[in-house]
One Martini backbone bead per residue (centre of mass of N, CA, C, O) as a GRO file, in nm:
protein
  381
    1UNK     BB    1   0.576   1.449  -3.499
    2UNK     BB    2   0.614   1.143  -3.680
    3UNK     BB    3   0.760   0.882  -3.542
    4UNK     BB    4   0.828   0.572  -3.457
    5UNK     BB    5   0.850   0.340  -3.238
    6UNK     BB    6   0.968   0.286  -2.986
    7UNK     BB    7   1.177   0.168  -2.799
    8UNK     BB    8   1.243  -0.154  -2.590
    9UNK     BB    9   1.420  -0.215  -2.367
   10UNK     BB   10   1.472  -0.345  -2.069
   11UNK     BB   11   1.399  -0.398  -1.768
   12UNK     BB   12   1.380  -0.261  -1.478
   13UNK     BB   13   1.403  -0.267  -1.172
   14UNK     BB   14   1.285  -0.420  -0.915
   15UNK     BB   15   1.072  -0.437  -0.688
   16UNK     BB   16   1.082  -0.374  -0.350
   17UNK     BB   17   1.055  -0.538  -0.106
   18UNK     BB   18   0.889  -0.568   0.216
   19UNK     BB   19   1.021  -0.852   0.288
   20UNK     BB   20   0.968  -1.133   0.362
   21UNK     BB   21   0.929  -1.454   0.248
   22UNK     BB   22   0.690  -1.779   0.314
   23UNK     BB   23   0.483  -1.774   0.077
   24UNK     BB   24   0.213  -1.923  -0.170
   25UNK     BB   25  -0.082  -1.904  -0.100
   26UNK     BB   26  -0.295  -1.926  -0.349
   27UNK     BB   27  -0.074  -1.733  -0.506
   28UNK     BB   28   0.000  -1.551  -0.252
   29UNK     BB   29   0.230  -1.359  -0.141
   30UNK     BB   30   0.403  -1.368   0.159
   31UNK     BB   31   0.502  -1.144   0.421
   32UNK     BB   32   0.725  -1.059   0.663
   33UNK     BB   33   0.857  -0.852   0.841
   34UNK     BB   34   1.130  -0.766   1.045
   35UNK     BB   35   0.993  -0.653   1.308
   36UNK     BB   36   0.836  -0.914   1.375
   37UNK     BB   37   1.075  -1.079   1.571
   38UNK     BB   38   1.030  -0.890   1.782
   39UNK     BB   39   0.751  -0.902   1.868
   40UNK     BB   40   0.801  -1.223   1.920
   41UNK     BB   41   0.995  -1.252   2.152
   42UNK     BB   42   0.831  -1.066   2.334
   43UNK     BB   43   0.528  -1.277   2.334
   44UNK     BB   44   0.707  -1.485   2.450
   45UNK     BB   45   0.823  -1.442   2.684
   46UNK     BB   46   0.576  -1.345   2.839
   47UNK     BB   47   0.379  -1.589   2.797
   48UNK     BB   48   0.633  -1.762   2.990
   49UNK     BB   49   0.589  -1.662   3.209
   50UNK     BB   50   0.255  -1.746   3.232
   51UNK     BB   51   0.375  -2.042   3.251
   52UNK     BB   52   0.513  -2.158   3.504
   53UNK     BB   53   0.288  -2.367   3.658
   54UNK     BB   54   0.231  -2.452   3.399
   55UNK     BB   55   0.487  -2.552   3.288
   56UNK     BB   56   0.774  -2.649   3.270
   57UNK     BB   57   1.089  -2.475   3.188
   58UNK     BB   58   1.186  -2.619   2.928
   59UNK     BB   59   0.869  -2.579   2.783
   60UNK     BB   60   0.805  -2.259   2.763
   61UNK     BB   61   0.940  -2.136   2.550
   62UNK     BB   62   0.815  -2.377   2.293
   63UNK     BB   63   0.485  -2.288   2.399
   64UNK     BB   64   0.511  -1.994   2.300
   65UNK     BB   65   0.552  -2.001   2.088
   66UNK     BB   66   0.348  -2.147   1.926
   67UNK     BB   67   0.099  -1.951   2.039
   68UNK     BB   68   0.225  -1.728   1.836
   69UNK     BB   69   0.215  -1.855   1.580
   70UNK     BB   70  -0.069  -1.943   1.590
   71UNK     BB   71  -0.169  -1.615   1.580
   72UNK     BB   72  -0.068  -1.578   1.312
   73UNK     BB   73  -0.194  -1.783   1.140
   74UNK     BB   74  -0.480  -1.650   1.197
   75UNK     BB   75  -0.413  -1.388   1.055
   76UNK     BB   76  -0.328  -1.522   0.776
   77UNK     BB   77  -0.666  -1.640   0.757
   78UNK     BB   78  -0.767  -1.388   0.735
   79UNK     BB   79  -0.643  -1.261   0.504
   80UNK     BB   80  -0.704  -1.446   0.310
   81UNK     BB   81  -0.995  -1.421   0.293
   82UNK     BB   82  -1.008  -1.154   0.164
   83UNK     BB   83  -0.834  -1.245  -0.092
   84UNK     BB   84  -1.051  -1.421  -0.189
   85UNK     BB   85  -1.312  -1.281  -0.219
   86UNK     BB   86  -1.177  -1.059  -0.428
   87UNK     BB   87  -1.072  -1.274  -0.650
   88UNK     BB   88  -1.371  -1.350  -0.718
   89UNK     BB   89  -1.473  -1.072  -0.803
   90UNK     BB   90  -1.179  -0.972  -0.954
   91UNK     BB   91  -0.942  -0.899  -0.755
   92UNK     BB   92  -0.640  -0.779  -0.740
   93UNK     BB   93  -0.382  -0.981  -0.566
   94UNK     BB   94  -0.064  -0.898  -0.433
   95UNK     BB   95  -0.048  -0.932  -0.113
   96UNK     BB   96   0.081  -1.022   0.238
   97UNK     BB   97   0.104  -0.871   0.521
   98UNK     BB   98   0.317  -0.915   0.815
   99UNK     BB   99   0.283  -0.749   1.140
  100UNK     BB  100   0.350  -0.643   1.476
  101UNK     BB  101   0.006  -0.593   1.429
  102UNK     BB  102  -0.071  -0.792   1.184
  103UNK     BB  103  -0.264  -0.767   0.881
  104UNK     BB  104  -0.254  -0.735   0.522
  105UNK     BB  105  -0.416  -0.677   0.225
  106UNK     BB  106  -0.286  -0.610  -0.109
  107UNK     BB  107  -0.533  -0.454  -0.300
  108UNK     BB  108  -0.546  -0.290  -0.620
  109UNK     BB  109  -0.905  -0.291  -0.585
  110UNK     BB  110  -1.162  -0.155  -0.550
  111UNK     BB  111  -1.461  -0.214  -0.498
  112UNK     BB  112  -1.745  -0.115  -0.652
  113UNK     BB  113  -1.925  -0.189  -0.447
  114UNK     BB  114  -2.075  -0.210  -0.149
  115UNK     BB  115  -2.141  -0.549  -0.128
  116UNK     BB  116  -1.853  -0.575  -0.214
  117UNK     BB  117  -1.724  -0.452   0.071
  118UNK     BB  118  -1.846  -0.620   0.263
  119UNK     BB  119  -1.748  -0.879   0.216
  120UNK     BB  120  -1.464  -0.842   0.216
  121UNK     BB  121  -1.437  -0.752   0.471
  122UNK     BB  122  -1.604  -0.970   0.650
  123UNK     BB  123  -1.434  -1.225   0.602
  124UNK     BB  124  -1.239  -1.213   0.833
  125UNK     BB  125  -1.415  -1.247   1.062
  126UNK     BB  126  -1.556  -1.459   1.025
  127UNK     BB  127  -1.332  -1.668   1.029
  128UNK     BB  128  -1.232  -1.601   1.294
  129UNK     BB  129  -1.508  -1.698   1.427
  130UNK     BB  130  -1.483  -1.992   1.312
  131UNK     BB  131  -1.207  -2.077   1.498
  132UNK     BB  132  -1.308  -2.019   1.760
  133UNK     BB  133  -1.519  -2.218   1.794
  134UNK     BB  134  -1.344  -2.488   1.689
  135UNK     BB  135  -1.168  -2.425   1.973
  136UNK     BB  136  -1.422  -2.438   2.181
  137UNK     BB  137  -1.451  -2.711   2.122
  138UNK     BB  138  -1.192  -2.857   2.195
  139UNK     BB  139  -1.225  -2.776   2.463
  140UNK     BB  140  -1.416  -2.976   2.526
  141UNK     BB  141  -1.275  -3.232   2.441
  142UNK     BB  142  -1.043  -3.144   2.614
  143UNK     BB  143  -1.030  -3.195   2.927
  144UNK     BB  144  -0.739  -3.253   2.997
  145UNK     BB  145  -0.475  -3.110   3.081
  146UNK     BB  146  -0.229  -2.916   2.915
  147UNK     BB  147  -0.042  -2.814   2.647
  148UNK     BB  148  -0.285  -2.888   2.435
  149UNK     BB  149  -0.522  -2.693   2.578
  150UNK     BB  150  -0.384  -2.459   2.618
  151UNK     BB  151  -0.319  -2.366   2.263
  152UNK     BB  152  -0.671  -2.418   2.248
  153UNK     BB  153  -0.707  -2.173   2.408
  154UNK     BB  154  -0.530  -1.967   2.264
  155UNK     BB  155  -0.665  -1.978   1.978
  156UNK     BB  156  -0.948  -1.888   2.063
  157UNK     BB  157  -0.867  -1.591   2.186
  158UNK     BB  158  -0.720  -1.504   1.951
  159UNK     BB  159  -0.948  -1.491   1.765
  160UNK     BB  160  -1.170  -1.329   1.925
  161UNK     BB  161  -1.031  -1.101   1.858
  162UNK     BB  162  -0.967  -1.038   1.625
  163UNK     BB  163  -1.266  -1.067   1.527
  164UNK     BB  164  -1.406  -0.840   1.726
  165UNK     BB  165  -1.201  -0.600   1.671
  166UNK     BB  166  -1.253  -0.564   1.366
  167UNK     BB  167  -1.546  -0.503   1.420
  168UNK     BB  168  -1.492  -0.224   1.478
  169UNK     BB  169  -1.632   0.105   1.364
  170UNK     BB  170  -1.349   0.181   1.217
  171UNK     BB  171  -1.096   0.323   1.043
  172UNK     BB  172  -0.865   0.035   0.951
  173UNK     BB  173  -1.085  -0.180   0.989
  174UNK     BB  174  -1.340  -0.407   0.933
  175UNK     BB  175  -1.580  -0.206   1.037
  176UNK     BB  176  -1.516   0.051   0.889
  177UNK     BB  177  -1.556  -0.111   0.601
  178UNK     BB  178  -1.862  -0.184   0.657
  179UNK     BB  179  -1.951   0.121   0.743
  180UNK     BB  180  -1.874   0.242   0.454
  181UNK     BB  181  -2.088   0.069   0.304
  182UNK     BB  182  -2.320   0.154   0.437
  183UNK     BB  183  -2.316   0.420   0.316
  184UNK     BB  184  -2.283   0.443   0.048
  185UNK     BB  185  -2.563   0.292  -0.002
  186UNK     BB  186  -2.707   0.537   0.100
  187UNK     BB  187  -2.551   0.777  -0.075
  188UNK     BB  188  -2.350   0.722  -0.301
  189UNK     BB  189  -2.094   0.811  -0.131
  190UNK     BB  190  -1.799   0.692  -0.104
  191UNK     BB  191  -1.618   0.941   0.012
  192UNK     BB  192  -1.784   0.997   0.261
  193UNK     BB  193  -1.770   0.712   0.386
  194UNK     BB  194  -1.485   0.742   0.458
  195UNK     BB  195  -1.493   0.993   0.651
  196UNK     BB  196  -1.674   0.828   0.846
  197UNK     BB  197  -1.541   0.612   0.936
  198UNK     BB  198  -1.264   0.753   1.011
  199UNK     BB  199  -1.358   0.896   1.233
  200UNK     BB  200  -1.454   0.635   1.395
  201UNK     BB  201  -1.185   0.577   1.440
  202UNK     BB  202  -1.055   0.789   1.571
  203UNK     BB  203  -1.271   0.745   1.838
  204UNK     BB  204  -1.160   0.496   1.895
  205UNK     BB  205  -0.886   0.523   1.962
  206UNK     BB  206  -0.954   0.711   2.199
  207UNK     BB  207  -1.075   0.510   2.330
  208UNK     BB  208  -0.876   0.277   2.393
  209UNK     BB  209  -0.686   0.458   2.560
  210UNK     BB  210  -0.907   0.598   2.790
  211UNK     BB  211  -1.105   0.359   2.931
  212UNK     BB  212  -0.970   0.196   3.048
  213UNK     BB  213  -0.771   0.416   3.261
  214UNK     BB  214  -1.081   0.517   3.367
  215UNK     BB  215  -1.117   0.226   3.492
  216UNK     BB  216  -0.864   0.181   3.667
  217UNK     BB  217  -0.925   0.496   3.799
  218UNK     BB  218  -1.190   0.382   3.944
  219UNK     BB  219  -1.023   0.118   4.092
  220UNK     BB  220  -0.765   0.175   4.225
  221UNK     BB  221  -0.541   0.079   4.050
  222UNK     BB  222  -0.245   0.000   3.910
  223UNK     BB  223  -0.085   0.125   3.647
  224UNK     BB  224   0.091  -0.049   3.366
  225UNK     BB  225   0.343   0.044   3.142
  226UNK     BB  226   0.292  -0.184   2.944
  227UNK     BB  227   0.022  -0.116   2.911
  228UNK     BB  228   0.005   0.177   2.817
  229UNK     BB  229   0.196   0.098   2.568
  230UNK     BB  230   0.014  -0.054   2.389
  231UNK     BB  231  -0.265   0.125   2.427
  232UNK     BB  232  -0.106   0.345   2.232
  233UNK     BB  233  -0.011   0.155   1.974
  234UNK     BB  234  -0.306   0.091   1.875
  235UNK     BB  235  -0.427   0.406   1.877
  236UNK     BB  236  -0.184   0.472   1.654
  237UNK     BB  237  -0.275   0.292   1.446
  238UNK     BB  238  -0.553   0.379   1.402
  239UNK     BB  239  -0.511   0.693   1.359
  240UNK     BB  240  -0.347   0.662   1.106
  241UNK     BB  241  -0.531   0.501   0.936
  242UNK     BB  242  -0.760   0.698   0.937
  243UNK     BB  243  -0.546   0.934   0.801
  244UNK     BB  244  -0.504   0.759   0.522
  245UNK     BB  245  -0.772   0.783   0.453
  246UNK     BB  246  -0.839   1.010   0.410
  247UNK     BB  247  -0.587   1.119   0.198
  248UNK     BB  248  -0.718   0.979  -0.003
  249UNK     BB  249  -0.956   1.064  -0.083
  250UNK     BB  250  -0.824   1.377  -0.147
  251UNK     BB  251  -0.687   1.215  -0.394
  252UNK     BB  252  -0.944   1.116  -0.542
  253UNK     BB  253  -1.075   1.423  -0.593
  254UNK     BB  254  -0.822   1.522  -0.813
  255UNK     BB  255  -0.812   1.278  -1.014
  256UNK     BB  256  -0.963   1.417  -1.270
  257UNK     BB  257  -0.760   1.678  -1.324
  258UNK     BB  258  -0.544   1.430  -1.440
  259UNK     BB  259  -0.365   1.456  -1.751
  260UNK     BB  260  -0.168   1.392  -1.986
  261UNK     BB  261  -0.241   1.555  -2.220
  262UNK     BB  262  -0.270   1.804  -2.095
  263UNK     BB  263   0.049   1.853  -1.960
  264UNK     BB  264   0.209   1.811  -2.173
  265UNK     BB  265   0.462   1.855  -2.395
  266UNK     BB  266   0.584   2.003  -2.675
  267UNK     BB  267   0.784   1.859  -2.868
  268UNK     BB  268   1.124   1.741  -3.024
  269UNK     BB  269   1.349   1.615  -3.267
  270UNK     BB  270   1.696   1.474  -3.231
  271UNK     BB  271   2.014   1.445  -3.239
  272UNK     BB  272   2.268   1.330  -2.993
  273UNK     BB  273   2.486   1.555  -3.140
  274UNK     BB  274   2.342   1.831  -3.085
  275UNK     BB  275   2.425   2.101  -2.965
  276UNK     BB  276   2.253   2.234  -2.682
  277UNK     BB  277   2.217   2.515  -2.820
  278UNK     BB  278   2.074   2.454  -3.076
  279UNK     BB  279   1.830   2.264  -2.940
  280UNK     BB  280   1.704   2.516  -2.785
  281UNK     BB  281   1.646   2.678  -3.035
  282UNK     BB  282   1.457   2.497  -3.171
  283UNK     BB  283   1.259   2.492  -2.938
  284UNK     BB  284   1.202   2.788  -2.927
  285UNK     BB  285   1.085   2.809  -3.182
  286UNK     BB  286   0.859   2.601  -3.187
  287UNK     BB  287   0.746   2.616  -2.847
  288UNK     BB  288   0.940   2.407  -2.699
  289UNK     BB  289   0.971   2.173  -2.367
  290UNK     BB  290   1.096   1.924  -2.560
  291UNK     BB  291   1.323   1.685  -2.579
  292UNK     BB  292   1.420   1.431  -2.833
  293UNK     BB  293   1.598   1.147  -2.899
  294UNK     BB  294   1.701   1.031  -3.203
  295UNK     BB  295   1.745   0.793  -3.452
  296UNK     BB  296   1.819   0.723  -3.769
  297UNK     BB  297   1.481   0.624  -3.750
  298UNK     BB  298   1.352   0.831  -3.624
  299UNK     BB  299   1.348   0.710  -3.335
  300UNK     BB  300   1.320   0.715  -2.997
  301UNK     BB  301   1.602   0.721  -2.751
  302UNK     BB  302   1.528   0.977  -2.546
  303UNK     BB  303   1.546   1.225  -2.280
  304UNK     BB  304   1.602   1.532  -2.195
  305UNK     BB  305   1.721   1.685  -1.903
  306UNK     BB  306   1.611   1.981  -1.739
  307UNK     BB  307   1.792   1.973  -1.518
  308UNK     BB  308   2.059   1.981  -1.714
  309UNK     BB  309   2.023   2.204  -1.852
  310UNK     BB  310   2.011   2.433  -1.614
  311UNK     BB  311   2.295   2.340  -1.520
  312UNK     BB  312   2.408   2.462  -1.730
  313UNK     BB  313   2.600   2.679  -1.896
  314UNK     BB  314   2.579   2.885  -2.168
  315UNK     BB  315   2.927   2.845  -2.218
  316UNK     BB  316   2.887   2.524  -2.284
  317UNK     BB  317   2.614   2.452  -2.465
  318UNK     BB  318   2.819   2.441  -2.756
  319UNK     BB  319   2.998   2.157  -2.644
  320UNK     BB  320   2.759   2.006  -2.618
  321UNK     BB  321   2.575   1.691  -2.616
  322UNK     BB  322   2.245   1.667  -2.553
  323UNK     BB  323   2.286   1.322  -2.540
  324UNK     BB  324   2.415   1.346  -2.237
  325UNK     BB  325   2.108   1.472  -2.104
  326UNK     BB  326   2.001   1.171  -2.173
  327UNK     BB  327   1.736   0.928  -2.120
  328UNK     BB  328   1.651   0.635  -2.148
  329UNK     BB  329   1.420   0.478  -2.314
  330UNK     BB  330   1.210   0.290  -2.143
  331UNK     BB  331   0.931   0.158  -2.071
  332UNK     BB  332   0.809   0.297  -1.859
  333UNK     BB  333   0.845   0.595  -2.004
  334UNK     BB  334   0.596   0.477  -2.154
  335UNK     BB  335   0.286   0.682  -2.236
  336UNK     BB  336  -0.030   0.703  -2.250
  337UNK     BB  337  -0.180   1.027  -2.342
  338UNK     BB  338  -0.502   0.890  -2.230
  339UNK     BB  339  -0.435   0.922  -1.927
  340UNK     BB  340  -0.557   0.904  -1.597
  341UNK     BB  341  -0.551   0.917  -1.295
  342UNK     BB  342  -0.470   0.700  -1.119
  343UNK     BB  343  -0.321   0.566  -1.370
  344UNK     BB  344  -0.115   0.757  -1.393
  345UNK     BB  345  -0.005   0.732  -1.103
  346UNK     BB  346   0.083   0.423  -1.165
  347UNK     BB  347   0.269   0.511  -1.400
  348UNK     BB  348   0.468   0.608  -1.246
  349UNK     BB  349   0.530   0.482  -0.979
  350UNK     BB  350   0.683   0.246  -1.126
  351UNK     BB  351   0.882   0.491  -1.294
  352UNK     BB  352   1.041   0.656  -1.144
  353UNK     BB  353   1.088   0.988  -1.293
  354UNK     BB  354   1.097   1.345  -1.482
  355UNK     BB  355   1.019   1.195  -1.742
  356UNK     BB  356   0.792   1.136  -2.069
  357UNK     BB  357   0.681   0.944  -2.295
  358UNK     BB  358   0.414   1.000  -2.512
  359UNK     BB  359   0.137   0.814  -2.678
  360UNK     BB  360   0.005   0.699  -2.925
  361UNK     BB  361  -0.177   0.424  -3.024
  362UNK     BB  362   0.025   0.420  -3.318
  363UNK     BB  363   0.297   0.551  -3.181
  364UNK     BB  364   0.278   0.832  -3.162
  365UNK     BB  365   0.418   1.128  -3.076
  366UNK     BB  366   0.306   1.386  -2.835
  367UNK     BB  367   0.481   1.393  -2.594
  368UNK     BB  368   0.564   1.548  -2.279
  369UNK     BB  369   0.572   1.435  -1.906
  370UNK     BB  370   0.617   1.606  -1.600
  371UNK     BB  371   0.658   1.570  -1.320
  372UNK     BB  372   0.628   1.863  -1.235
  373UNK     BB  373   0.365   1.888  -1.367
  374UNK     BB  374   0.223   1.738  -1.192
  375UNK     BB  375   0.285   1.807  -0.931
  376UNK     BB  376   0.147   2.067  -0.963
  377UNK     BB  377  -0.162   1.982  -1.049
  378UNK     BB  378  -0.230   1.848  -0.782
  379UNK     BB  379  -0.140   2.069  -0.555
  380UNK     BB  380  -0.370   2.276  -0.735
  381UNK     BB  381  -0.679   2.083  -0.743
   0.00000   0.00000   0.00000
């Protein structure tokens, strides 16, 4: 079968935000999270407490904010940061999440090289750790007491912290990132090096939550329930990264034995009104899985889908019109049948459906894609 090139409908709807939006600065969209607010209160509330003595009751609340949004553009001048020296490398940055326990900066794209996976990685802690200096300067500069020196006290502290962190050799921090290069370039496999990271992950993980509460217990110290929920969360954060770079790996490790080409179904070409039993009946004869709809200048223009082939009764297929049980060819439904690995996986997961229209590159129909029938071969690889 080669009909002409698909119809190209208009574009289906965008993708659900992240979050909300709060600028594009140097064009990279930046969003925080919803549940943000809520962690921004409690360590308002909190901080506020912390300042009764140096600060009136009036203006406690109103410096803790303040330092609070501080610690935030902090973190989110680390990860500019990270996306700014990615973006140099030739690396698409998506955009920036701020969530109420740090920033993601989600780049599209692995760095090729482990020299530039340790820079990409890096960059984070070293602006936060030249932050910090330059606050500790600032203190210096400031000696008398006052909400503008508690500020500058608090931004050293909170820069120090973040890059300090950051640089902990375990993923998902970026010490982890920078662990993971060093191991890469030494073994040459990518994927072993996430592993190493990873695992070292989740060993600090469990280091963060435990080696604390043995020293509390060690100085015979009351532990406080609000430091020990902290103290979870931080490690329940590391454990899940690591955990979810593992997953990564194995999901990239069956990467290559996904083929569109491979996969497709073989594929008729139908008119739209006819009755659902004769065209089951003419892709039997042809030994086809997949009907395809076209237009009178024989255009593909729908997939007729198999879940509702199935559910139709067969004493109704020859009443039915197979072009009711199908979907229109959107744009993403258009899948080159040369895709593969990686890209095959994204270029699903931009337009969930349960079939596509494969097509080589003269334009003309390879075949159907079933979704089931990938998710098939991933789960079998």
């Amino acid at each position: 079968m080669t009909p002409g090139e698909p119809k190209r409908p208009e574009p289906g709807p965008a993708e659900p935000s992240p979050g909300i939006r709060i600028g594009r600065p140097f064009g990279i969209p930046v969003f925080i999270s919803p549940y943000w607010f809520l962690i921004v209160g409690l360590f308002v509330f909190l901080y506020a407490r912390g300042l009764f003595q140096s600060v009136p009751g009036t203006l406690r609340y109103p410096v803790a904010l303040v330092a609070v949004v501080l610690l935030y553009a902090s973190v989110l001048v680390h990860e500019l940061s990270h996306s700014l020296v990615a973006r140099g490398f030739g690396l698409p940055v998506r955009r920036i999440l701020l969530y109420p326990l740090g920033g993601f900066s989600e780049i599209e794209q692995e760095p090729p090289t482990p020299g530039r996976e340790f820079l990409v990685s890096a960059a984070g802690p070293a602006i936060s750790l030249a932050l910090a200096a330059g606050a500790y300067a600032l203190t210096r500069a400031v000696q008398d007491g006052g909400v503008v020196r508690d500020l500058v006290v608090q931004l050293f502290w909170a820069n120090l912290l973040v890059g300090v962190f950051n640089l902990l050799p375990g993923l998902p921090l970026d010490g982890g990132r920078m662990l993971r290069a060093g191991v890469w370039k030494v073994t040459g496999r990518p994927g072993q090096a996430t592993v190493v990271a990873a695992w070292a992950g989740r060993v600090l993980a469990l280091a963060v939550l435990v080696v604390p509460l043995a020293l509390y217990a060690r100085r015979g110290g009351g532990i406080q329930l609000f430091n020990v929920a902290w103290l979870a969360v931080i490690a329940a954060f590391m454990w899940t990264g690591a955990g979810q770079a593992l997953r990564a790996t194995r999901v990239r490790e069956r990467l290559p034995a996904l083929q569109a080409r491979a996969l497709a179904r073989r594929a008729i070409a139908i008119p739209a009104n006819l009755p659902l039993a004769e065209a089951i009946r003419r892709a039997d004869a042809a030994q086809a899985r997949a009907l395809v709809v076209v237009d009178h200048e024989d255009r593909p223009i729908a997939i007729v889908n198999e879940t509702a082939v199935m559910a139709t009764p067969p004493q109704r297929r020859p009443w039915i019109e197979a072009g009711s049980l199908a979907r229109t060819i959107d744009p993403g439904l258009v899948l080159s049948a040369d895709l593969s690995g990686m890209a095959l996986i994204e270029a699903v997961r931009r337009t969930p459906a349960s079939e596509y229209l494969l097509v080589e590159q003269t334009g003309q129909v390879f075949g159907v894609l079933a979704t089931a029938d990938l998710d098939h071969a991933f789960a079998g690889t």
